[in-house]
N, CA, C and O atoms as a Maestro MAE file, in Angstrom:
{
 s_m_m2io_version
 :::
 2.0.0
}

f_m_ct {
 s_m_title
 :::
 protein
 m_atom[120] {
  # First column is atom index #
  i_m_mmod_type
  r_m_x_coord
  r_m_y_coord
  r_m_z_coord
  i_m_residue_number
  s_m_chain_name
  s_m_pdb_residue_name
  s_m_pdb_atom_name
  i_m_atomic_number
  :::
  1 25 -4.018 12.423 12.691 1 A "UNK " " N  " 7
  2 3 -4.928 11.372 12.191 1 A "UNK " " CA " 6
  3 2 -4.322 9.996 12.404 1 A "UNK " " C  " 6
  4 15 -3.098 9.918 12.305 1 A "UNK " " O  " 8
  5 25 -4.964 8.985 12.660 2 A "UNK " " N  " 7
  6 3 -4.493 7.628 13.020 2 A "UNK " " CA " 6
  7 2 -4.806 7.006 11.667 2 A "UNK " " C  " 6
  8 15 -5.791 7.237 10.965 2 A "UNK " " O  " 8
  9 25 -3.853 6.225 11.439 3 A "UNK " " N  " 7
  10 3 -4.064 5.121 10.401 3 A "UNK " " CA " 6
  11 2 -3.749 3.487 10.731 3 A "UNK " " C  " 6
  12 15 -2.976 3.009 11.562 3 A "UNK " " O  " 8
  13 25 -4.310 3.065 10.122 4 A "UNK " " N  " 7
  14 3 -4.548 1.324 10.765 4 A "UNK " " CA " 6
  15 2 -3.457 0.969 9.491 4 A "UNK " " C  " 6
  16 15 -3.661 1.103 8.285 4 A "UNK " " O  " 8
  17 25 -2.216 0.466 10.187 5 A "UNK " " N  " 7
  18 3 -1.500 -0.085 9.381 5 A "UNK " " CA " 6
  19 2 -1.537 -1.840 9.524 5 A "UNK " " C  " 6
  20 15 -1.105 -2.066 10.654 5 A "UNK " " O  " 8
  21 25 -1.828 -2.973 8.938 6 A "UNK " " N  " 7
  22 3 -1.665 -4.033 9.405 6 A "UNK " " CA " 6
  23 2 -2.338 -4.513 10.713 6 A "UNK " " C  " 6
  24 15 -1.830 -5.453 11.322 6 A "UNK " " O  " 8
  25 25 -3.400 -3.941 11.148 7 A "UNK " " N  " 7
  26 3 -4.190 -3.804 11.926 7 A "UNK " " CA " 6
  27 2 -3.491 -3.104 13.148 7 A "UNK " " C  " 6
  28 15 -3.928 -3.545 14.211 7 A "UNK " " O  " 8
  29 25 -2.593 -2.200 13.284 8 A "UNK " " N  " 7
  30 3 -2.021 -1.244 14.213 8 A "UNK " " CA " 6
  31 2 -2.768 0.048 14.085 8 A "UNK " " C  " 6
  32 15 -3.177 0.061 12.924 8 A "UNK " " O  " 8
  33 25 -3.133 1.089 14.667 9 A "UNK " " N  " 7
  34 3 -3.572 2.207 14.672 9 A "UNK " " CA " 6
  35 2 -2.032 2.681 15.054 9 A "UNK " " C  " 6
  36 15 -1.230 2.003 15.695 9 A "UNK " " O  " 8
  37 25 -1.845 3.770 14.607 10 A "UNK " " N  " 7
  38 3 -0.637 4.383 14.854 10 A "UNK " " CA " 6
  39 2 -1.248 5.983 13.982 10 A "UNK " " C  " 6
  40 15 -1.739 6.288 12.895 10 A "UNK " " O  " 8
  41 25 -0.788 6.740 15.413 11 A "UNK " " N  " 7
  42 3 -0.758 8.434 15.101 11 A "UNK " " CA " 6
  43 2 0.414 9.004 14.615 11 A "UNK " " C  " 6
  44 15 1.431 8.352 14.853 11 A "UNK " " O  " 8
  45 25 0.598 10.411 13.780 12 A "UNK " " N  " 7
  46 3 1.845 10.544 13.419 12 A "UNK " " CA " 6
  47 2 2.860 10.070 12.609 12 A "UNK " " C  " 6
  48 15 3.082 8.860 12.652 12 A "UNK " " O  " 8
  49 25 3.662 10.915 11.728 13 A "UNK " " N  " 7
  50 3 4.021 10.466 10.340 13 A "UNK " " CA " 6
  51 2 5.993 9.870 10.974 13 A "UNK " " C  " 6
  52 15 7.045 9.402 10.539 13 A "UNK " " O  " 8
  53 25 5.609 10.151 11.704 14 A "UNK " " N  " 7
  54 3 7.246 9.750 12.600 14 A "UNK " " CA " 6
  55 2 6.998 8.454 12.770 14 A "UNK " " C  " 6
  56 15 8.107 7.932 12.668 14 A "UNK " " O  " 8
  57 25 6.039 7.437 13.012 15 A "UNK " " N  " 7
  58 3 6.293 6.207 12.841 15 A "UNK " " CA " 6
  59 2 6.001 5.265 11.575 15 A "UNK " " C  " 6
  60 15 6.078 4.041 11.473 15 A "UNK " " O  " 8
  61 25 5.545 6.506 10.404 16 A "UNK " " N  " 7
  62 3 5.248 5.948 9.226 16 A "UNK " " CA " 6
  63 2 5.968 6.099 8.651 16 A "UNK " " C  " 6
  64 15 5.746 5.783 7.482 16 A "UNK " " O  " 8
  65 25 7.284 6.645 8.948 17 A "UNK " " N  " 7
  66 3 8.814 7.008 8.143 17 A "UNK " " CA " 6
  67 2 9.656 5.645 8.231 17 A "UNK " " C  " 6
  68 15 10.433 5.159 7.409 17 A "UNK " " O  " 8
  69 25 9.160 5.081 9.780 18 A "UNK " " N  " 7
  70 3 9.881 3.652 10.097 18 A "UNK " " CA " 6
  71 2 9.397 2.806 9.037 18 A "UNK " " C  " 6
  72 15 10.024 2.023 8.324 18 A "UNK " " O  " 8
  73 25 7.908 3.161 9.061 19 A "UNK " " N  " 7
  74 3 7.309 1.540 8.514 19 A "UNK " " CA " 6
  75 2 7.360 1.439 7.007 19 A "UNK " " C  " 6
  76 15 7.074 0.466 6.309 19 A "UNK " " O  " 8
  77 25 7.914 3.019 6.529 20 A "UNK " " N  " 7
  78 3 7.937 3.098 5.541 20 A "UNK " " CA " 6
  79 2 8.982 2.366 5.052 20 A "UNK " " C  " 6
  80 15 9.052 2.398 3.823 20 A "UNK " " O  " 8
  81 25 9.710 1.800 5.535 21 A "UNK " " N  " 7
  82 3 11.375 0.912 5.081 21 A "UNK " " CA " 6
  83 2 10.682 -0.122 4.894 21 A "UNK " " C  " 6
  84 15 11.058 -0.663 3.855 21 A "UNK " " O  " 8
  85 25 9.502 -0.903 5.587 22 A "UNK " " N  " 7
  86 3 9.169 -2.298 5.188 22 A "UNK " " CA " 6
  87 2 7.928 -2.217 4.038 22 A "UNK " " C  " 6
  88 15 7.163 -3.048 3.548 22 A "UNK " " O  " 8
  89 25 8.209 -0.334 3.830 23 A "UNK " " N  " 7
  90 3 6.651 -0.518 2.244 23 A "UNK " " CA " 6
  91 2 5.499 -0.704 2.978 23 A "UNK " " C  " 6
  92 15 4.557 -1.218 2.375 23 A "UNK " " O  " 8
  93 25 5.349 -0.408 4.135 24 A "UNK " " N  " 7
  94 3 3.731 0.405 4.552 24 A "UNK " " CA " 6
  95 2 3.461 1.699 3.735 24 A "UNK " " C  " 6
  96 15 2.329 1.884 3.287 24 A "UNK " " O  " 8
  97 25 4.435 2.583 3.527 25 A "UNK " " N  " 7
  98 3 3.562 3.839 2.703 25 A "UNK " " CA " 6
  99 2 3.527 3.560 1.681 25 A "UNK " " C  " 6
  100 15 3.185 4.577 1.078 25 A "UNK " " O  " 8
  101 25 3.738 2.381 0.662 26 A "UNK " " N  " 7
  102 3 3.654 2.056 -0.589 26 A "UNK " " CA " 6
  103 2 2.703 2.185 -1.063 26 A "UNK " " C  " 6
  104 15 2.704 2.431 -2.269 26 A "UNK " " O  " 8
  105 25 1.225 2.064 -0.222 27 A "UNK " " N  " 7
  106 3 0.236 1.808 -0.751 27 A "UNK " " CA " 6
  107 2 -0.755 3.196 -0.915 27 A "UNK " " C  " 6
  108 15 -1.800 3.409 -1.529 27 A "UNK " " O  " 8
  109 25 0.286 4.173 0.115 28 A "UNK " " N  " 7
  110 3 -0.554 5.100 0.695 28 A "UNK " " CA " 6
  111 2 0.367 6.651 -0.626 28 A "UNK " " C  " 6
  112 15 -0.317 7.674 -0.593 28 A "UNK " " O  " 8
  113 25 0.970 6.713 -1.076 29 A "UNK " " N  " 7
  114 3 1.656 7.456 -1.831 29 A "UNK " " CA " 6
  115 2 1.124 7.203 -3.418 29 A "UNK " " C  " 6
  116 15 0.991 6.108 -3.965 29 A "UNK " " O  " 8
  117 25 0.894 8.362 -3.920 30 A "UNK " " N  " 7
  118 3 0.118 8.309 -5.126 30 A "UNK " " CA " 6
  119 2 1.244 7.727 -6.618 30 A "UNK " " C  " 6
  120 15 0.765 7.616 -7.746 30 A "UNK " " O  " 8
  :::
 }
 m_bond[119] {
  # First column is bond index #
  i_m_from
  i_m_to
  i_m_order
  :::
  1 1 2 1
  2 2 3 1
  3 3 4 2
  4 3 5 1
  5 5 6 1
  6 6 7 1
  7 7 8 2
  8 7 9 1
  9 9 10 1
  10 10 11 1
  11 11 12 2
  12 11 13 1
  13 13 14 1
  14 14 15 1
  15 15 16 2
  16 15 17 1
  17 17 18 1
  18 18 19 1
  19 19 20 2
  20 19 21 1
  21 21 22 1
  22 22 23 1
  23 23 24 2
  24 23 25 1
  25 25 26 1
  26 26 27 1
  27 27 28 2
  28 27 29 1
  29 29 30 1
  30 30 31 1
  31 31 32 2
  32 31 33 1
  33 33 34 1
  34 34 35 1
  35 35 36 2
  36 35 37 1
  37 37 38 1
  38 38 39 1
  39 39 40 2
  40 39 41 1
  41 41 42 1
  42 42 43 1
  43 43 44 2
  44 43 45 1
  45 45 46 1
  46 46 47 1
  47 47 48 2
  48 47 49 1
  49 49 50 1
  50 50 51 1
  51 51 52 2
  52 51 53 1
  53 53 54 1
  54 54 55 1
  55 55 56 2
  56 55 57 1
  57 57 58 1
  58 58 59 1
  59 59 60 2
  60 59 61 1
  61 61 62 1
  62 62 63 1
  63 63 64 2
  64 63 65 1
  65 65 66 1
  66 66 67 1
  67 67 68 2
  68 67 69 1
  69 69 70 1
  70 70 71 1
  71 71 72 2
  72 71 73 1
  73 73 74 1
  74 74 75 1
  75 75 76 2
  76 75 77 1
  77 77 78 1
  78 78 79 1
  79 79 80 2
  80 79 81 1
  81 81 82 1
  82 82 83 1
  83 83 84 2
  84 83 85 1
  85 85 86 1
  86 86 87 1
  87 87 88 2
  88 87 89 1
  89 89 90 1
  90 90 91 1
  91 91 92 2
  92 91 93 1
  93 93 94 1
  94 94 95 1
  95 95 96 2
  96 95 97 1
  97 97 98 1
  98 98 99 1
  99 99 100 2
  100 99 101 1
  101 101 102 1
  102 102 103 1
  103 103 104 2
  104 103 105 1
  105 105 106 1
  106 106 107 1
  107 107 108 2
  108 107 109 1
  109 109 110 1
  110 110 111 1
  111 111 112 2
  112 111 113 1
  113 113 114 1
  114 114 115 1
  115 115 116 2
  116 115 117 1
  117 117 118 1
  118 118 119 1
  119 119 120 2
  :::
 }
}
């Protein structure tokens, strides 16, 4: 599944592990 981070589409949880250091998954984690 693609998710629009910051207006990026990005597939795959391997680059949401990166973005996760700058608190992109902050919003996405319950």
């Amino acid at each position: 599944p693609q998710i629009v981070v910051d207006g990026t589409c990005i597939g795959g949880f391997t680059e949401l592990t990166e973005l996760d250091m700058d608190g992109a998954l902050d919003h996405l984690q319950p």
